[in-house]
BAFI-3210 file (N, C-alpha, C; in Angstrom, 3 decimals, decimal comma, padded with zeros to 6 digits):
// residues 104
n [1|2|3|4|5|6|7|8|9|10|11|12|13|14|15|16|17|18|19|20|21|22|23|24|25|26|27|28|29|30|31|32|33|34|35|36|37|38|39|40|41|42|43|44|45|46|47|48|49|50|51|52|53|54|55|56|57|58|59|60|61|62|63|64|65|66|67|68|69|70|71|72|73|74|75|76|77|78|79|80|81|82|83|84|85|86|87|88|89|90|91|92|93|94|95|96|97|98|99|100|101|102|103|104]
n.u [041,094|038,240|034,925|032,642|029,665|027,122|025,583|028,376|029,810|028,533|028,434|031,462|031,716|030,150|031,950|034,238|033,652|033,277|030,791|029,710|030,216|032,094|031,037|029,393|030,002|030,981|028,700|026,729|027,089|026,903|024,601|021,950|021,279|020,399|020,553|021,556|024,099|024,752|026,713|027,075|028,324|028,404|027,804|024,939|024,315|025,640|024,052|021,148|021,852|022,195|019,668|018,315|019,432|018,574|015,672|015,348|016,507|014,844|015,482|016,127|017,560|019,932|021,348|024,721|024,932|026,896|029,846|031,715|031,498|033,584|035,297|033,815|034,566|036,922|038,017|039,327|037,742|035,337|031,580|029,085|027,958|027,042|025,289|025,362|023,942|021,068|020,848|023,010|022,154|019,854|020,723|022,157|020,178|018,894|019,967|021,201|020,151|021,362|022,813|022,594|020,449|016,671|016,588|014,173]
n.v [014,830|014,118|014,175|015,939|015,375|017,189|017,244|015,899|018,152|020,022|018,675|018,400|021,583|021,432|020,318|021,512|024,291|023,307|022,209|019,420|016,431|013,506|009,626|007,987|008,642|010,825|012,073|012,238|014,502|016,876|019,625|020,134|018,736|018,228|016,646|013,003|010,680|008,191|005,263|003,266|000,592|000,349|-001,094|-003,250|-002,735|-000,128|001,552|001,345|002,759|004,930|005,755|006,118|008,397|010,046|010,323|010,968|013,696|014,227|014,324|014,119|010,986|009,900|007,118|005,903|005,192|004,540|005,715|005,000|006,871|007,380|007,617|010,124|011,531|012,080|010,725|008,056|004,924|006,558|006,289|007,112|010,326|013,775|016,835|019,598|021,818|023,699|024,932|023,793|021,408|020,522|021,624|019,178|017,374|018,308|017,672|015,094|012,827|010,107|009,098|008,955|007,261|007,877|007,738|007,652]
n.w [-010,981|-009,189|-009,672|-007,383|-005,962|-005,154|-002,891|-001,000|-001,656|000,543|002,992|002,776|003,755|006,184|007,619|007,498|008,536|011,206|012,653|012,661|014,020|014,499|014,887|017,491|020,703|020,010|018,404|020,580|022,017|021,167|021,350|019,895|017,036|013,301|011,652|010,827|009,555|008,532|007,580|005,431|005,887|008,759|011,674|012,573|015,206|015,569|013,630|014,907|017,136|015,712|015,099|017,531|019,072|016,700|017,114|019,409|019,317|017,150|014,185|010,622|009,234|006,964|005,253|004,032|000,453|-002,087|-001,704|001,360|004,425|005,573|003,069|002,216|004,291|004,586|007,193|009,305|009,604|010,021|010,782|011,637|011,529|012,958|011,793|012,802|011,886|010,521|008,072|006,179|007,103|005,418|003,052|002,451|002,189|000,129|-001,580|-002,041|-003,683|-005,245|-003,662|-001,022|001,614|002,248|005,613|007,537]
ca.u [040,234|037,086|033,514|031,908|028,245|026,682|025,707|029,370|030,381|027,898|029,396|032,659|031,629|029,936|033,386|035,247|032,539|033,267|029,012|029,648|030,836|032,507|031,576|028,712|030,342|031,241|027,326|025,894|027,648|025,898|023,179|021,123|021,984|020,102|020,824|022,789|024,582|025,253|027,962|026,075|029,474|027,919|027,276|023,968|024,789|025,762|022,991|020,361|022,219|022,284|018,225|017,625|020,141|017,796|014,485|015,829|016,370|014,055|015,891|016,559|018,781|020,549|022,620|025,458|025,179|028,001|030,971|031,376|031,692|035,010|035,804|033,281|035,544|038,459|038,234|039,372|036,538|033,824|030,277|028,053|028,325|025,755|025,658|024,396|023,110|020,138|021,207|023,818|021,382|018,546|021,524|022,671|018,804|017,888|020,628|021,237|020,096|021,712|024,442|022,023|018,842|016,538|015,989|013,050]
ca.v [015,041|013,598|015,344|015,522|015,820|018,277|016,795|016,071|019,289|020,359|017,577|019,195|022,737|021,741|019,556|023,143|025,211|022,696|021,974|018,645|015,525|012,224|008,854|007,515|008,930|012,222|012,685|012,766|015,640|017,863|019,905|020,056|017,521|018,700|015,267|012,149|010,200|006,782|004,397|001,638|-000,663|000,144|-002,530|-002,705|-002,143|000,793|001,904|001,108|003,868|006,370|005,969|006,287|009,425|010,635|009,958|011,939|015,112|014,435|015,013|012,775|010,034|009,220|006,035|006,045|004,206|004,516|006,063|005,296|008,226|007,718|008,524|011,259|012,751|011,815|010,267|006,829|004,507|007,011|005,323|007,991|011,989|014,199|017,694|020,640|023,210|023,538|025,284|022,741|019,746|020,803|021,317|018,005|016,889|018,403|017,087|013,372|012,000|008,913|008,753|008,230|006,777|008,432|006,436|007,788]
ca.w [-009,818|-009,417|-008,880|-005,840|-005,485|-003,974|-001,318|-000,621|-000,904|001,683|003,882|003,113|004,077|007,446|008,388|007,671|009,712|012,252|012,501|013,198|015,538|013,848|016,079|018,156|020,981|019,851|018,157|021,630|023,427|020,357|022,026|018,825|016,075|012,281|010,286|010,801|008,397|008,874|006,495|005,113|006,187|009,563|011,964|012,785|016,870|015,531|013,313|016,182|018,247|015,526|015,192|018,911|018,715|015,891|017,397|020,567|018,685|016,213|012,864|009,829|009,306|006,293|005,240|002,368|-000,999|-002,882|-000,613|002,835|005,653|005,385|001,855|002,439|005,554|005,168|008,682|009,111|010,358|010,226|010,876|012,166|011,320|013,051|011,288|013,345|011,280|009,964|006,258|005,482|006,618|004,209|001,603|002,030|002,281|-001,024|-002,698|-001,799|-004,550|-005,249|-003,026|-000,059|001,386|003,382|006,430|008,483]
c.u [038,821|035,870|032,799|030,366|028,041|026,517|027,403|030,105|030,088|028,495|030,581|032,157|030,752|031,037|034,058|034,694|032,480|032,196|029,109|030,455|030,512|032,223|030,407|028,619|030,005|029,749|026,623|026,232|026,863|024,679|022,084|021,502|020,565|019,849|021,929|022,807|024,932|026,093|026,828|027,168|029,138|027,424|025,606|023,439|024,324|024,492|021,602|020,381|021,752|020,788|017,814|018,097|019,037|016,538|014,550|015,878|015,730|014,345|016,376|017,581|018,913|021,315|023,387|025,337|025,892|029,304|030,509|031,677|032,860|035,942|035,161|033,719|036,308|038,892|038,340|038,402|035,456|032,523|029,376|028,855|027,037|026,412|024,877|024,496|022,249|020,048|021,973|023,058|020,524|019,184|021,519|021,465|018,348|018,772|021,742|020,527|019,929|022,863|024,034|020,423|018,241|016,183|014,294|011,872]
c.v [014,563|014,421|015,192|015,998|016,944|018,230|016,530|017,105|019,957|019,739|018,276|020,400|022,933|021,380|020,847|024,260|024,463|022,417|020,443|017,711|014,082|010,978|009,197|008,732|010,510|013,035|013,008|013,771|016,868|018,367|019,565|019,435|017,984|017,270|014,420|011,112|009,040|005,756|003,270|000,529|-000,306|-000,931|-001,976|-002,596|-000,373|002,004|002,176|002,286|005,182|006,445|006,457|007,444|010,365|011,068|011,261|013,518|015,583|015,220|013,902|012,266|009,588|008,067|006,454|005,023|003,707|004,681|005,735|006,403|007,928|008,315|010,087|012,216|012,946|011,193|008,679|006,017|005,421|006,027|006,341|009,507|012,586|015,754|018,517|021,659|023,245|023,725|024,039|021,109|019,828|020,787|020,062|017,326|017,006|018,261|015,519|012,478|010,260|008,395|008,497|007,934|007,353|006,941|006,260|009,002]
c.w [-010,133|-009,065|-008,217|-006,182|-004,818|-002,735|-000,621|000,166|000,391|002,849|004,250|003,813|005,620|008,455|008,371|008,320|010,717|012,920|012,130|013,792|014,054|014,773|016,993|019,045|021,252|019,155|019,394|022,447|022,234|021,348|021,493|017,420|014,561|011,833|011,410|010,120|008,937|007,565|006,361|005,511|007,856|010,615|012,735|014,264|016,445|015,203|013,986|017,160|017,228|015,609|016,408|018,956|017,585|015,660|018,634|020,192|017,159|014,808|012,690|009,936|007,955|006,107|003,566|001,411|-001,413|-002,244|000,483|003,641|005,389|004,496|002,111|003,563|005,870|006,207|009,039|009,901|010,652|010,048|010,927|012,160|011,873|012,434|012,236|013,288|010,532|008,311|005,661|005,658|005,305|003,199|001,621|001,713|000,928|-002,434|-002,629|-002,367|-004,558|-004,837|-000,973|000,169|002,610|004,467|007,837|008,304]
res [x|x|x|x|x|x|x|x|x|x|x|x|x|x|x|x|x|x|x|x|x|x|x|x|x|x|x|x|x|x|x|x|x|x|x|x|x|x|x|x|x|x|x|x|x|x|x|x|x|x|x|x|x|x|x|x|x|x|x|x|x|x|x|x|x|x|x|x|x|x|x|x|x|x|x|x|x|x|x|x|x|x|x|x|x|x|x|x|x|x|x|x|x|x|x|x|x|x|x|x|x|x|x|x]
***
């Protein structure tokens, strides 16, 4: 087994508290959106949306480094993750290292 980051885990533990939305799409029906994560294999259509999305409810935006959203969710074609809760963003925030970049 391999070892996950922290930040990961956090990742994991808001996907199992069901605290967030996978997918462009599915980030905007969120009332209140914390963080969003963007895949660096992203097209940059995409990326464009999650900023405006991020600007709108005024909370950071991450991109991935090393893994894409997908390894990180298990979810095939993930691009965009918004997380909404405030504890588990700041986790993932204060421990994203080197596995992402801030973007704003």
């Amino acid at each position: 087994m391999e070892n996950k980051t922290k930040a990961e885990t956090f990742i994991g533990f808001a996907i199992r508290a069901k605290k967030f939305r996978i997918g462009m799409n599915a980030s905007q029906t969120l009332k209140k959106i914390n963080l969003i994560i963007v895949c660096h294999t992203a097209s940059d259509n995409t990326k464009k949306e999650a900023y405006k999305l991020a600007a709108k409810h005024r909370c950071k935006i991450i991109e991935t480094v090393i893994k894409t959203l997908s390894e990180l969710t298990f979810r095939e074609n993930a691009k965009v993750m918004a997380i909404a809760d405030s504890a588990l963003s700041k986790a993932i925030l204060d421990n994203s290292e080197k596995d992402f970049i801030a973007r704003n």
